[in-house]
Jmol script that loads the backbone (N, CA, C; Angstrom):
load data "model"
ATOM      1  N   UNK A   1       5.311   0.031 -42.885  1.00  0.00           N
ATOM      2  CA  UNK A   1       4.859  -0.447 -41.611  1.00  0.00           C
ATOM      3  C   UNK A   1       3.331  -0.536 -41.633  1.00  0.00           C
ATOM      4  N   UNK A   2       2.441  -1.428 -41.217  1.00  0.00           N
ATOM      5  CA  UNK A   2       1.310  -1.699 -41.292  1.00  0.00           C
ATOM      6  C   UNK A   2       0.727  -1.021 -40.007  1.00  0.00           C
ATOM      7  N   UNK A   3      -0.229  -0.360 -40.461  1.00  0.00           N
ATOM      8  CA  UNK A   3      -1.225  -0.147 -39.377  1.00  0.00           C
ATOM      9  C   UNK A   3      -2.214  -0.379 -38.711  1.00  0.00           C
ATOM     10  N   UNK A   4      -2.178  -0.745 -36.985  1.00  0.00           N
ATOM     11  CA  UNK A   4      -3.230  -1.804 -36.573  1.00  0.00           C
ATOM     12  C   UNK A   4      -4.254  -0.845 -36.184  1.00  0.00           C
ATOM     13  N   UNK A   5      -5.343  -1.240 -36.606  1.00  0.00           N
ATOM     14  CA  UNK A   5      -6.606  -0.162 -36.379  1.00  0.00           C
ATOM     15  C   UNK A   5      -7.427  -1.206 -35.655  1.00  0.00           C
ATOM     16  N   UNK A   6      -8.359  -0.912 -34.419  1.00  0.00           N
ATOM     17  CA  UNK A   6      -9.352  -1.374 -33.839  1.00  0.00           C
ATOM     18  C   UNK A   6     -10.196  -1.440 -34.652  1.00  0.00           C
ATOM     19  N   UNK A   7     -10.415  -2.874 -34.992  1.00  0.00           N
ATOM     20  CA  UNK A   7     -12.052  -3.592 -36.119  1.00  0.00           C
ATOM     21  C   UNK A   7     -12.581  -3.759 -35.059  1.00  0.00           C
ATOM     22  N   UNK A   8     -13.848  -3.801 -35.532  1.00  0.00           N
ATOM     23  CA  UNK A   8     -14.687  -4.604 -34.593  1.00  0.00           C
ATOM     24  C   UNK A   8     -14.455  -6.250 -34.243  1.00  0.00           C
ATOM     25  N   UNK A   9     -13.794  -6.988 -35.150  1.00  0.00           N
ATOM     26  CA  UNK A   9     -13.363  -7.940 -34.495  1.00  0.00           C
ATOM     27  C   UNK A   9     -13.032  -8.168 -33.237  1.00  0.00           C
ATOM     28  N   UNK A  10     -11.574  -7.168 -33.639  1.00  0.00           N
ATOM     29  CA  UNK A  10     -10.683  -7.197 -32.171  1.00  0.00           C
ATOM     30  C   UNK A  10     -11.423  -6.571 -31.149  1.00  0.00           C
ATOM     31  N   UNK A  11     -12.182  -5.278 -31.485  1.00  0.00           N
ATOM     32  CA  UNK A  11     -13.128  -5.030 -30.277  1.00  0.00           C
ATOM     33  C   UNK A  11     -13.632  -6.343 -29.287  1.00  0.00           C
ATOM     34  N   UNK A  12     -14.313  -7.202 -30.219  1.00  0.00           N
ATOM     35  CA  UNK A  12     -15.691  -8.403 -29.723  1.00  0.00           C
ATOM     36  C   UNK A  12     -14.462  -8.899 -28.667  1.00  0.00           C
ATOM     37  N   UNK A  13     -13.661  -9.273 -29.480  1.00  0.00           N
ATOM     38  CA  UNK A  13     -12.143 -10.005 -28.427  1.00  0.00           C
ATOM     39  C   UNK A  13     -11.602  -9.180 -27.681  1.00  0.00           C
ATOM     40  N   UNK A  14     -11.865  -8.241 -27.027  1.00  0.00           N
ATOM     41  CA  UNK A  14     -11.977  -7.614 -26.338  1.00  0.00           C
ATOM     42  C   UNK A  14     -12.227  -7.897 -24.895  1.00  0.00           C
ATOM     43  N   UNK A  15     -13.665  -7.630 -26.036  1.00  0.00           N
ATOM     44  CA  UNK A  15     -15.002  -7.330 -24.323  1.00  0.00           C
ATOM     45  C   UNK A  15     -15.198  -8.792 -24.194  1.00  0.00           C
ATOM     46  N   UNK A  16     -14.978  -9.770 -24.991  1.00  0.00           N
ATOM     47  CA  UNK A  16     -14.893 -10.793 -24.867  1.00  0.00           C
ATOM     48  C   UNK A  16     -14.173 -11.434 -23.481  1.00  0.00           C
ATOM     49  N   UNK A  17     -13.341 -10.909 -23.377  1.00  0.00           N
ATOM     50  CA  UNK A  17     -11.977 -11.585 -22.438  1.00  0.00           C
ATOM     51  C   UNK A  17     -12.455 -10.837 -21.571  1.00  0.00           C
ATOM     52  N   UNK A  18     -12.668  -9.229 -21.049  1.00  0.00           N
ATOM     53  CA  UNK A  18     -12.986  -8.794 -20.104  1.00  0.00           C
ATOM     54  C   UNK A  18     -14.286  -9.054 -19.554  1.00  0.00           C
ATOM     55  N   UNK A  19     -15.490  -9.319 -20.543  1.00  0.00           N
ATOM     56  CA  UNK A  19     -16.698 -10.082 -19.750  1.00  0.00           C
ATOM     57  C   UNK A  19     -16.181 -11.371 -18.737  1.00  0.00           C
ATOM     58  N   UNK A  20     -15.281 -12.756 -19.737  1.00  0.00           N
ATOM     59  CA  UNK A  20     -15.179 -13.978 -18.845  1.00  0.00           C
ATOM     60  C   UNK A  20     -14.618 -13.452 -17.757  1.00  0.00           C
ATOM     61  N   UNK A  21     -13.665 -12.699 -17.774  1.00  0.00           N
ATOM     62  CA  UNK A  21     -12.622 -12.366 -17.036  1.00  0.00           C
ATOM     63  C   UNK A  21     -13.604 -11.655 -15.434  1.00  0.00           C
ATOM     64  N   UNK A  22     -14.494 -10.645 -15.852  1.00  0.00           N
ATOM     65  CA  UNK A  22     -15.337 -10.773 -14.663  1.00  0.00           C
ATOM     66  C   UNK A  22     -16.419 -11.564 -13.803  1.00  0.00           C
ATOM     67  N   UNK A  23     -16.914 -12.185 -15.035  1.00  0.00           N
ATOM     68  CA  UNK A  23     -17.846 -13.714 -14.450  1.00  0.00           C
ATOM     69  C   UNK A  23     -17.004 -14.669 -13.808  1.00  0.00           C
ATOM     70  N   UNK A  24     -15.632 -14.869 -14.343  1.00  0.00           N
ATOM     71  CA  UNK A  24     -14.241 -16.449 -13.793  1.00  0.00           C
ATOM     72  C   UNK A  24     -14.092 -15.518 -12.243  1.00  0.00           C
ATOM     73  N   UNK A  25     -13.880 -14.042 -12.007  1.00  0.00           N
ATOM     74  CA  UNK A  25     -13.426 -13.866 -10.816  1.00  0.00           C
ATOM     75  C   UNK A  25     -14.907 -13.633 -10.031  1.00  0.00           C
ATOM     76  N   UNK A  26     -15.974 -13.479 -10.733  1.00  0.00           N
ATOM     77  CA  UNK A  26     -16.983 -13.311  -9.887  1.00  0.00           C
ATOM     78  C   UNK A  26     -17.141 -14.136  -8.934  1.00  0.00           C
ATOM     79  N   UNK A  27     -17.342 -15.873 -10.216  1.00  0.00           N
ATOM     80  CA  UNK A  27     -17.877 -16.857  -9.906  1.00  0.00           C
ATOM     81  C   UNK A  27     -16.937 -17.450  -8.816  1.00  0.00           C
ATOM     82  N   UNK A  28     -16.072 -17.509  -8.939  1.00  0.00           N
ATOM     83  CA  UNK A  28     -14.497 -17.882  -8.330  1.00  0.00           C
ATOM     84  C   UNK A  28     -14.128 -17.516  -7.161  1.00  0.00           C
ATOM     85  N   UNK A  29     -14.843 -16.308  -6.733  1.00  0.00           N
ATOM     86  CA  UNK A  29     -14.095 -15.777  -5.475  1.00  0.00           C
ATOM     87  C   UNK A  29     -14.442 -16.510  -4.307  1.00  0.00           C
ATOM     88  N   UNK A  30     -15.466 -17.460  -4.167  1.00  0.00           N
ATOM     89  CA  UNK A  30     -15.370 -18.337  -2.798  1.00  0.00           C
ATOM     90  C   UNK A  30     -14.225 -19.305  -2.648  1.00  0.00           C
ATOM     91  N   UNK A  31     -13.337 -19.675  -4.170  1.00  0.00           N
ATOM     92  CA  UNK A  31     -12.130 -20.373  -4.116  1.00  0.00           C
ATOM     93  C   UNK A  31     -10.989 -19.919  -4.363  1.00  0.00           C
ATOM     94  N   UNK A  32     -10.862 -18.421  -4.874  1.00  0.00           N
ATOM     95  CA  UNK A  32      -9.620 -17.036  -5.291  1.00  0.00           C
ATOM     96  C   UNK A  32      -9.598 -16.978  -4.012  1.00  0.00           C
ATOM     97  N   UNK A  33     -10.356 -16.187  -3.245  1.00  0.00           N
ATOM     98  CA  UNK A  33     -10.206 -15.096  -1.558  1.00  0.00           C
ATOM     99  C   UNK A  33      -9.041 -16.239  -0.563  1.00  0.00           C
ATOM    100  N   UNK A  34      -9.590 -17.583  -0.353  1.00  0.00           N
ATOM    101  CA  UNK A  34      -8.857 -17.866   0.441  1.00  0.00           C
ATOM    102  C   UNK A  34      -7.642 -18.633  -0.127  1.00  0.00           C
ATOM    103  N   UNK A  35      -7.650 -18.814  -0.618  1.00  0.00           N
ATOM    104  CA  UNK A  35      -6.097 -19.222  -2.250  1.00  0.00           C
ATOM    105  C   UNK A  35      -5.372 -18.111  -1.756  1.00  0.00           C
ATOM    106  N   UNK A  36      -5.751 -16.437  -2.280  1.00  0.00           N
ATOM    107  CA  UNK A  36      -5.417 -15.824  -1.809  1.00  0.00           C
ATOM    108  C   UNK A  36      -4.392 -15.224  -0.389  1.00  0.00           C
ATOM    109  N   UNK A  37      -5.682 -15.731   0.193  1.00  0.00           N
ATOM    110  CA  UNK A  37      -5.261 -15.070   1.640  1.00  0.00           C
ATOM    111  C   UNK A  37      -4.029 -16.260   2.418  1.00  0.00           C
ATOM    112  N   UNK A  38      -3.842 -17.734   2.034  1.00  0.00           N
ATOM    113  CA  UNK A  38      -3.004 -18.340   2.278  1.00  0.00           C
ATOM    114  C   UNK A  38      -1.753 -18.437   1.696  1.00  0.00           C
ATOM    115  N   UNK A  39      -1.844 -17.732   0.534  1.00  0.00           N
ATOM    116  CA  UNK A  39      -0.508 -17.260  -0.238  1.00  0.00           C
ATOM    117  C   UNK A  39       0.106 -16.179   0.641  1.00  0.00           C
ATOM    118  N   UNK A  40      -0.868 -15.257   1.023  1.00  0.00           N
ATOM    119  CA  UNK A  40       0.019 -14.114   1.848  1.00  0.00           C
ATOM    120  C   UNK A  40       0.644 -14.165   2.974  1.00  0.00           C
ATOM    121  N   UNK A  41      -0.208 -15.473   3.380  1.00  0.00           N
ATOM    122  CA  UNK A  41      -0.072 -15.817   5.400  1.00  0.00           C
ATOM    123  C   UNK A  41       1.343 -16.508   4.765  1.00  0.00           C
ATOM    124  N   UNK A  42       1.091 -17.171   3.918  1.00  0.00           N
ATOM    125  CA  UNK A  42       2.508 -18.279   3.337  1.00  0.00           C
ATOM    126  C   UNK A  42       3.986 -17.662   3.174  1.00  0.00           C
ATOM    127  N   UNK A  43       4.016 -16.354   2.424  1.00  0.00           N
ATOM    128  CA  UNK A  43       4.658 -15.137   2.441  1.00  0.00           C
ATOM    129  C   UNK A  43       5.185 -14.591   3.615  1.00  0.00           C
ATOM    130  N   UNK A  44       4.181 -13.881   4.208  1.00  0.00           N
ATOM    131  CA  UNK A  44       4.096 -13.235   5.702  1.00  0.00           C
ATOM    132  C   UNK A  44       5.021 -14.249   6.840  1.00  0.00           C
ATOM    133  N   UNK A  45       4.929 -16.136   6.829  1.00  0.00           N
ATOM    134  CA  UNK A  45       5.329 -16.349   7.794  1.00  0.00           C
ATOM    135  C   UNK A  45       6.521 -16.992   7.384  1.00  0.00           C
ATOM    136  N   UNK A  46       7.353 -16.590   6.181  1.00  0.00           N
ATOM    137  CA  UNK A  46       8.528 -17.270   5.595  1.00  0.00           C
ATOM    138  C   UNK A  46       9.671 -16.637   6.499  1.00  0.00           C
ATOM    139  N   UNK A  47       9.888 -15.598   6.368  1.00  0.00           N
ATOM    140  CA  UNK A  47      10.784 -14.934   7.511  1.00  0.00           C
ATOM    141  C   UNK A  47      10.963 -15.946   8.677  1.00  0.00           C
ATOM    142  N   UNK A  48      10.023 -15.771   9.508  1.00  0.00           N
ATOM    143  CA  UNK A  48      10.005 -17.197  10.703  1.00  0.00           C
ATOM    144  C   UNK A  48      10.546 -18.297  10.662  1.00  0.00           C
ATOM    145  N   UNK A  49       9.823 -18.825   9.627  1.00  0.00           N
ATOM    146  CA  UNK A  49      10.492 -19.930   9.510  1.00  0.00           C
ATOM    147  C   UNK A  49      11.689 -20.415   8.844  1.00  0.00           C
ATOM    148  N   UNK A  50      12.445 -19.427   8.534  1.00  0.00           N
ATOM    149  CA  UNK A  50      13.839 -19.519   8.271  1.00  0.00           C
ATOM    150  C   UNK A  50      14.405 -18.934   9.489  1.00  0.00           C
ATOM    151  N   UNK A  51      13.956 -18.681  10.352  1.00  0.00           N
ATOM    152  CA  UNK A  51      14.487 -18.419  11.622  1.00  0.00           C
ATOM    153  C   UNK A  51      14.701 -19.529  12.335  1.00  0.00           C
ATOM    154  N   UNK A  52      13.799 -20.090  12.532  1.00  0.00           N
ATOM    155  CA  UNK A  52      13.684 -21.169  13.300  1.00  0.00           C
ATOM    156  C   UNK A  52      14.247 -22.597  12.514  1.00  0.00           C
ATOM    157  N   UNK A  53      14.098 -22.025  11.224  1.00  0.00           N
ATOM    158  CA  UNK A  53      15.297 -23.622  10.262  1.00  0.00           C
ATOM    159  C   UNK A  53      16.429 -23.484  10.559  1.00  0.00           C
ATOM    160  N   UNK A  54      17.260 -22.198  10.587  1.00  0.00           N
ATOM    161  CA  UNK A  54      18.144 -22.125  11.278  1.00  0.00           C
ATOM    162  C   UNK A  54      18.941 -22.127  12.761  1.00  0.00           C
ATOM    163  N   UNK A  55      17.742 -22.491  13.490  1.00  0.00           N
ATOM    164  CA  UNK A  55      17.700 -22.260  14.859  1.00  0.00           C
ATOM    165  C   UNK A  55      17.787 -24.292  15.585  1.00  0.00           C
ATOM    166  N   UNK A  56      16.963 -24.868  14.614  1.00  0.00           N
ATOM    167  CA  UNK A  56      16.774 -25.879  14.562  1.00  0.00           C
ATOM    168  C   UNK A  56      17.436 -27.199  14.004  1.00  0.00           C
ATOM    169  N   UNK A  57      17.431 -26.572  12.642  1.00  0.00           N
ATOM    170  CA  UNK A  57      18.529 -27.312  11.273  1.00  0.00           C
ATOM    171  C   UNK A  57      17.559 -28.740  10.775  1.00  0.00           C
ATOM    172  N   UNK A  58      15.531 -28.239  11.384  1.00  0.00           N
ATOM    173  CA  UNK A  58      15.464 -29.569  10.716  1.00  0.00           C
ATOM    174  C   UNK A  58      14.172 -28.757  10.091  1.00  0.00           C
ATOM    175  N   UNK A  59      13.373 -29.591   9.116  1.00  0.00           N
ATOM    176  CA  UNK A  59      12.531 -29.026   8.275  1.00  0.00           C
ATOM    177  C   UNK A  59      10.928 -29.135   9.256  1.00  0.00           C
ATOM    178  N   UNK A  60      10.496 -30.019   9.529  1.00  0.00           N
ATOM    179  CA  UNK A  60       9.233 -30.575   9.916  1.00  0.00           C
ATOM    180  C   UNK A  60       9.366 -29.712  11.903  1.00  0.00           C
ATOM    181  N   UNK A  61      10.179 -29.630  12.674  1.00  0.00           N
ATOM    182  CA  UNK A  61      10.376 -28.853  13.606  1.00  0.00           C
ATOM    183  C   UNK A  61      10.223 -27.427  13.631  1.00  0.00           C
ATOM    184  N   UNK A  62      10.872 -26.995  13.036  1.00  0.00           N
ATOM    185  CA  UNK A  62      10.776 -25.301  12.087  1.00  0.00           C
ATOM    186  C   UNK A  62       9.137 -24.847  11.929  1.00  0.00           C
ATOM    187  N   UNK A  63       8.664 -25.894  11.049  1.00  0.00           N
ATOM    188  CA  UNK A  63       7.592 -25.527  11.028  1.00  0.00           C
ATOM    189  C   UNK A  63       6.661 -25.534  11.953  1.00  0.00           C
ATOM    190  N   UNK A  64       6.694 -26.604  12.773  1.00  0.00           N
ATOM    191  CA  UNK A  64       5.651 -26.843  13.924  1.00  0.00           C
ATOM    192  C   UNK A  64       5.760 -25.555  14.609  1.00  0.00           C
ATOM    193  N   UNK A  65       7.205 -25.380  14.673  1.00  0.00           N
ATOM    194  CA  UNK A  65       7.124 -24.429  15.833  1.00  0.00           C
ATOM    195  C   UNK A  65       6.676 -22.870  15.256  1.00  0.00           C
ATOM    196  N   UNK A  66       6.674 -22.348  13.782  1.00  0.00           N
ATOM    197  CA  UNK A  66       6.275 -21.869  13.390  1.00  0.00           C
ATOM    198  C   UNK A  66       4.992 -21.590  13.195  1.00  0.00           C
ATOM    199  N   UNK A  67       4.255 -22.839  13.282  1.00  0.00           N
ATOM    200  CA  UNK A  67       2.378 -22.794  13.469  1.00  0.00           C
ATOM    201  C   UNK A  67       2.211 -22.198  14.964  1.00  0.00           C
ATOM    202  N   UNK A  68       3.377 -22.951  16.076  1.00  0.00           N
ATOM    203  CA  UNK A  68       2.949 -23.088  17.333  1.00  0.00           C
ATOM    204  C   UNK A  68       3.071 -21.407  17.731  1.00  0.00           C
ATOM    205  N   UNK A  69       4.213 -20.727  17.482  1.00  0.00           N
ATOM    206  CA  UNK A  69       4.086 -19.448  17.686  1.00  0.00           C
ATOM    207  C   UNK A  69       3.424 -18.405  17.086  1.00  0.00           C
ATOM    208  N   UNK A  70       2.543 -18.859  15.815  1.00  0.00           N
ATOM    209  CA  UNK A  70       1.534 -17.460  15.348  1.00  0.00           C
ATOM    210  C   UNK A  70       0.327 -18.209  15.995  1.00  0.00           C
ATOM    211  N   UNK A  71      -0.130 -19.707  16.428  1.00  0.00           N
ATOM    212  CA  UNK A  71      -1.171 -19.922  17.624  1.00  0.00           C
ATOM    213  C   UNK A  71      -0.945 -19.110  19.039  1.00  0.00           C
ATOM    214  N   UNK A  72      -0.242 -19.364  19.674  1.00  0.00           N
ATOM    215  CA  UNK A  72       0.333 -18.356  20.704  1.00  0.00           C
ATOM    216  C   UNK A  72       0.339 -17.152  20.332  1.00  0.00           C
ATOM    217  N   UNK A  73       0.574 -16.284  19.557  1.00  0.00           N
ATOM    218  CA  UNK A  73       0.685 -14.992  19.333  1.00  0.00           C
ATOM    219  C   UNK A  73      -1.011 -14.091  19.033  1.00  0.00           C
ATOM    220  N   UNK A  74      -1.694 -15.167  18.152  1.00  0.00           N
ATOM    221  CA  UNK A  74      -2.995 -15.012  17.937  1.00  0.00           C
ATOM    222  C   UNK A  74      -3.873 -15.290  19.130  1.00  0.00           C
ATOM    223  N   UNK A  75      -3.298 -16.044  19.964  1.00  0.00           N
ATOM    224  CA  UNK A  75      -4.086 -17.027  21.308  1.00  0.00           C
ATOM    225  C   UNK A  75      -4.195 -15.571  22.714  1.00  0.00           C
ATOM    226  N   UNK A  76      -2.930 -14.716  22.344  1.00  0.00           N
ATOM    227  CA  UNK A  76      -2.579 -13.474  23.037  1.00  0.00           C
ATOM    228  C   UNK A  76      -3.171 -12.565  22.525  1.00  0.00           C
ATOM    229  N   UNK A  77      -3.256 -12.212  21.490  1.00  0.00           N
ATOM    230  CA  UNK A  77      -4.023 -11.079  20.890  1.00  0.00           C
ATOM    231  C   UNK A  77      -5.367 -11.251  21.240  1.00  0.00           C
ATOM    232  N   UNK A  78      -6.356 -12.162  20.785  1.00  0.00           N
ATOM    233  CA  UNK A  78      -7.465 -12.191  21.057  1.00  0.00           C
ATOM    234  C   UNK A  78      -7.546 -12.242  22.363  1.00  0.00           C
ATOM    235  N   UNK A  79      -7.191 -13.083  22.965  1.00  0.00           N
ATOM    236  CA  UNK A  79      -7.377 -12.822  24.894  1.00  0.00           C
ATOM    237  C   UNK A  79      -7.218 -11.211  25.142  1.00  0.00           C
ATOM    238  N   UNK A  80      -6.530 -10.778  25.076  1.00  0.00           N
ATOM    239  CA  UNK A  80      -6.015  -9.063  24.957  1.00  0.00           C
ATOM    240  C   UNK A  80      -7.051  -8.322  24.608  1.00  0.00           C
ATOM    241  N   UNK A  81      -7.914  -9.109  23.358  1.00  0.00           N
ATOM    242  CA  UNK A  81      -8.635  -7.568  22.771  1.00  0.00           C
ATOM    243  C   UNK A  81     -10.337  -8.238  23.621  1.00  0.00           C
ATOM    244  N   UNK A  82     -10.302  -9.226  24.115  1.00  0.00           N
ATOM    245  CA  UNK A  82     -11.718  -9.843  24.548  1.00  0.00           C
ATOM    246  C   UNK A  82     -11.774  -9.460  26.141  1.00  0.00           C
ATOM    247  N   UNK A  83     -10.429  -9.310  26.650  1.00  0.00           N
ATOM    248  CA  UNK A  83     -11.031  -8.944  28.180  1.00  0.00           C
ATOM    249  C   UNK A  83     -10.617  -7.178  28.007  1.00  0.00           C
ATOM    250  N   UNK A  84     -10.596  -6.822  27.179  1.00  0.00           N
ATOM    251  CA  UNK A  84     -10.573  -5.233  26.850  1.00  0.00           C
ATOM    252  C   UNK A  84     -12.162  -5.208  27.064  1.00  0.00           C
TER     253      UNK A  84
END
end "model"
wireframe off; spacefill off
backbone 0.3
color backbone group
């Protein structure tokens, strides 16, 4: 059985990948964060809208009404926390 020993090669390829790897997310994060954060909202509001596909039975309805009730829900919250 051969034995893999850390050369300095594989080191360089290494720190190699973990340097880009922090400059690509450095540089990146004004276009990662909200990529991000719409993957989760995307996630977060799937539940719903299989509620309402089923409630409905059409695709383009479902959704509207799915925007229309986290506007309303957000439209309540903030009113709520602003005349607090």
């Amino acid at each position: 059985m051969e034995k893999r020993s850390l050369t300095v090669f594989r080191l360089a390829h290494i720190f190699i990948v973990i340097v880009l790897g922090y400059i690509i997310l450095r540089q990146g994060a004004f276009f990662l964060i909200p990529l991000i954060l719409a993957a989760l909202l995307t996630i977060m509001l799937q539940p719903l809208n299989r509620f309402f596909l089923r409630l409905v039975k059409r695709i383009v309805p479902a959704v509207l009404l799915t925007i229309f009730t986290v506007i309303i829900v957000l439209g309540i919250v903030i009113t709520l926390l602003s005349v607090q």
